[in-house]
Backbone as CSV, one residue per row, in Angstrom:
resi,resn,N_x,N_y,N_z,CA_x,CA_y,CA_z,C_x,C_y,C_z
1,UNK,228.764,103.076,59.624,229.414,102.884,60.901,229.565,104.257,61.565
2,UNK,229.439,104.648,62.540,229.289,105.543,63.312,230.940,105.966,64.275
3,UNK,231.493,106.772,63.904,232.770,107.232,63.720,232.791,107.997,65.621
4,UNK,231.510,108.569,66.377,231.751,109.119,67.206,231.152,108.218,68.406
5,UNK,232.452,108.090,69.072,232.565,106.522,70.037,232.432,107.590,71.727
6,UNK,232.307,109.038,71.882,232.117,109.940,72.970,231.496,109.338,73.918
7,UNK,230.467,108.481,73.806,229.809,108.218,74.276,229.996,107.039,75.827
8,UNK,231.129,106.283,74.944,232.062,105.410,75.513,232.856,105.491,76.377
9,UNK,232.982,107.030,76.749,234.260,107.534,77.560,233.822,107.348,78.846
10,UNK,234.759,107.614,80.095,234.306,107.793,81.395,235.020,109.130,82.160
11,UNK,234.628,109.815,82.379,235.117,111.066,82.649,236.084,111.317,83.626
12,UNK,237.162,111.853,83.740,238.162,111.438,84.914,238.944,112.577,85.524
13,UNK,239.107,112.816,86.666,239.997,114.419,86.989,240.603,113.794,88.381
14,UNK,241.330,114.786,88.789,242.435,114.756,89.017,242.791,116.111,89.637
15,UNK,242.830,116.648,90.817,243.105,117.601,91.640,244.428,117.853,91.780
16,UNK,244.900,118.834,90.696,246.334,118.804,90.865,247.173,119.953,92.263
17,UNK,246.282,120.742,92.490,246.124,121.051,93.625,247.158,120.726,95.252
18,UNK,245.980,119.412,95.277,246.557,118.547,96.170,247.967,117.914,95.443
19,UNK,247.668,117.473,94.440,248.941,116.537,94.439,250.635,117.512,94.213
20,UNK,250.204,119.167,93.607,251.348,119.839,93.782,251.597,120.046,95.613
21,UNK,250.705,120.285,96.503,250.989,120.233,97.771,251.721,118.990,98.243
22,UNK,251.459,117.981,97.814,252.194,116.757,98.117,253.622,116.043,97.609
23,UNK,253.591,117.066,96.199,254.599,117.169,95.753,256.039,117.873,96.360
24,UNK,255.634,118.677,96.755,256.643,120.030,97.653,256.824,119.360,98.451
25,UNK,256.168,119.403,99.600,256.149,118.039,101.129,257.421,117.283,100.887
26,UNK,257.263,116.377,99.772,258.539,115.709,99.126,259.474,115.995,99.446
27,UNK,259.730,117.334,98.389,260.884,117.462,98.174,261.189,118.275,99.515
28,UNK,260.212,119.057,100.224,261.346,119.918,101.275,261.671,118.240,102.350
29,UNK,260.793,117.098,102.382,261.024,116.124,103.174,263.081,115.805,102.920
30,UNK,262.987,115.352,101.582,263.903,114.455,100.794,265.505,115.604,101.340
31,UNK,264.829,117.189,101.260,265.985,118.071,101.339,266.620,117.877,102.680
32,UNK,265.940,117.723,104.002,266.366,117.496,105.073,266.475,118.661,106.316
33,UNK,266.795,117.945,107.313,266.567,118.595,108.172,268.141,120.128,108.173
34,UNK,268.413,119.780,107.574,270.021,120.484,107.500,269.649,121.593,106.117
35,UNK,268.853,121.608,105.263,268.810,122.458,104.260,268.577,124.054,105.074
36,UNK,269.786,124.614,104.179,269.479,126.466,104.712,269.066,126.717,103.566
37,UNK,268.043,127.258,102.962,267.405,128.102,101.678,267.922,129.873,102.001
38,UNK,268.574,129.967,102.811,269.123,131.281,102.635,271.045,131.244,101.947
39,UNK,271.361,130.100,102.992,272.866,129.937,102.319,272.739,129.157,101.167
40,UNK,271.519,128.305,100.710,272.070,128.149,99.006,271.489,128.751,98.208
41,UNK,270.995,130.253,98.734,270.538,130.936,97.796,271.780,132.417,97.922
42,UNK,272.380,132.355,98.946,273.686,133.017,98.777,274.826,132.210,97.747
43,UNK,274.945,130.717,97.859,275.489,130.416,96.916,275.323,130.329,96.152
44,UNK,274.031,130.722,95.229,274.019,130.902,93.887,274.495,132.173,93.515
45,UNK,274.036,133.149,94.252,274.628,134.826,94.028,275.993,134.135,93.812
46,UNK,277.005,133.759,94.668,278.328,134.003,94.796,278.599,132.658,93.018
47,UNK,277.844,131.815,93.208,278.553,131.113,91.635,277.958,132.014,91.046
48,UNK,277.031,133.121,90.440,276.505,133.469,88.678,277.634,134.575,89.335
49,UNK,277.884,135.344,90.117,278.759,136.402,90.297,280.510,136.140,89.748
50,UNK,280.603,134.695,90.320,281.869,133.375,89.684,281.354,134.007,88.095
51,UNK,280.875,133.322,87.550,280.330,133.062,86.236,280.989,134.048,85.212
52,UNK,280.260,134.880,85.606,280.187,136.127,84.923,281.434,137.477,84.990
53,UNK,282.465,137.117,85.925,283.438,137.705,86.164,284.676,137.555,85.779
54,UNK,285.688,138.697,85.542,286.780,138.277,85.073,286.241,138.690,83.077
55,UNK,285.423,138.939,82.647,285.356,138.756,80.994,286.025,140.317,80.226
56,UNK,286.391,139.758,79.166,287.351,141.278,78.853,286.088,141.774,77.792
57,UNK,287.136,142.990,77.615,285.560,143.886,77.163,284.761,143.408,76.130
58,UNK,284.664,142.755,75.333,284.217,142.049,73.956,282.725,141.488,74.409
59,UNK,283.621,140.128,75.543,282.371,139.769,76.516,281.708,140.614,77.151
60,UNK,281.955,141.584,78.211,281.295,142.408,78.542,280.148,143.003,78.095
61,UNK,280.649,143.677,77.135,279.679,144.322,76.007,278.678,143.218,75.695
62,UNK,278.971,141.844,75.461,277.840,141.578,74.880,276.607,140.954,76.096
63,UNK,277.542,140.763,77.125,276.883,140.047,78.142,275.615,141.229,78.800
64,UNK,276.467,142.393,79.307,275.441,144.193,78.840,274.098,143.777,77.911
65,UNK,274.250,143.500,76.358,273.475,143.946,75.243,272.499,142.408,75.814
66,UNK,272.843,141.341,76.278,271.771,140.075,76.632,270.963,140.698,78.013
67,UNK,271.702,141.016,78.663,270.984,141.800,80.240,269.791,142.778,79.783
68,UNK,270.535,143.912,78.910,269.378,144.492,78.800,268.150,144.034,78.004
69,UNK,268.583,143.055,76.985,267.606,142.031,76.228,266.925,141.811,76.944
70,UNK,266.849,141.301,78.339,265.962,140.132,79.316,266.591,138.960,78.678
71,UNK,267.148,138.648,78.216,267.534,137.270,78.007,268.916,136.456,79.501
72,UNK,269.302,137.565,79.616,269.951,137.103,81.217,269.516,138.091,82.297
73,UNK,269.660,137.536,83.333,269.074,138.515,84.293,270.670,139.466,85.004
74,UNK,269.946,140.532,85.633,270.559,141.512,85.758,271.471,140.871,87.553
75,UNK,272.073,141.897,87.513,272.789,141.555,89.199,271.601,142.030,90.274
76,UNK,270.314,142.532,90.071,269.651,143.027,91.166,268.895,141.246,91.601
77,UNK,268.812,141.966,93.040,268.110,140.854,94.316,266.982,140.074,93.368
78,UNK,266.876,138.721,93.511,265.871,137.785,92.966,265.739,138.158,91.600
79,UNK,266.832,138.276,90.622,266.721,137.870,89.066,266.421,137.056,88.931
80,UNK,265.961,137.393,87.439,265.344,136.451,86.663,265.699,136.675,85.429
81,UNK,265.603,136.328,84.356,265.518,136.867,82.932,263.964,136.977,82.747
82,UNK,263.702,138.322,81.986,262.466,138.492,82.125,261.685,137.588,80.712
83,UNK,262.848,136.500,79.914,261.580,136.441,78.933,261.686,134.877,79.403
């Protein structure tokens, strides 16, 4: 019996391309005519700034030793954690 059935297949793709363009469309549709991408990207500064404030030195220190890790991102413009 002959175990390789390849032959059988039909080959199939899929332009993800387009469908990530159509994807976005979506969502900026769904977000609305009222979305500011500048004020809820000020409100994220102002919550991780919330977050992270107020910690006594213990925290501090360690929150420091993860920053410089890359495992949290730093206070500069458009962080990220770098890993």
């Amino acid at each position: 019996m002959n175990q390789d059935s390849t032959g059988d297949l039909t080959p199939f793709s899929i332009d993800l391309t387009f469908e990530e363009a159509r994807r976005r469309a979506e969502v900026v549709t769904a977000l609305g005519p009222h979305w500011d991408p500048r004020a809820a990207l000020q409100g994220e500064d102002e919550a991780y700034a919330l977050l992270y404030s107020g910690l006594d030195a213990e925290q501090q220190r360690v929150y420091d030793m993860l920053v410089a890790a890359g495992v949290l991102p730093g206070e500069e413009p458009g962080r990220a954690a770098s890993h």
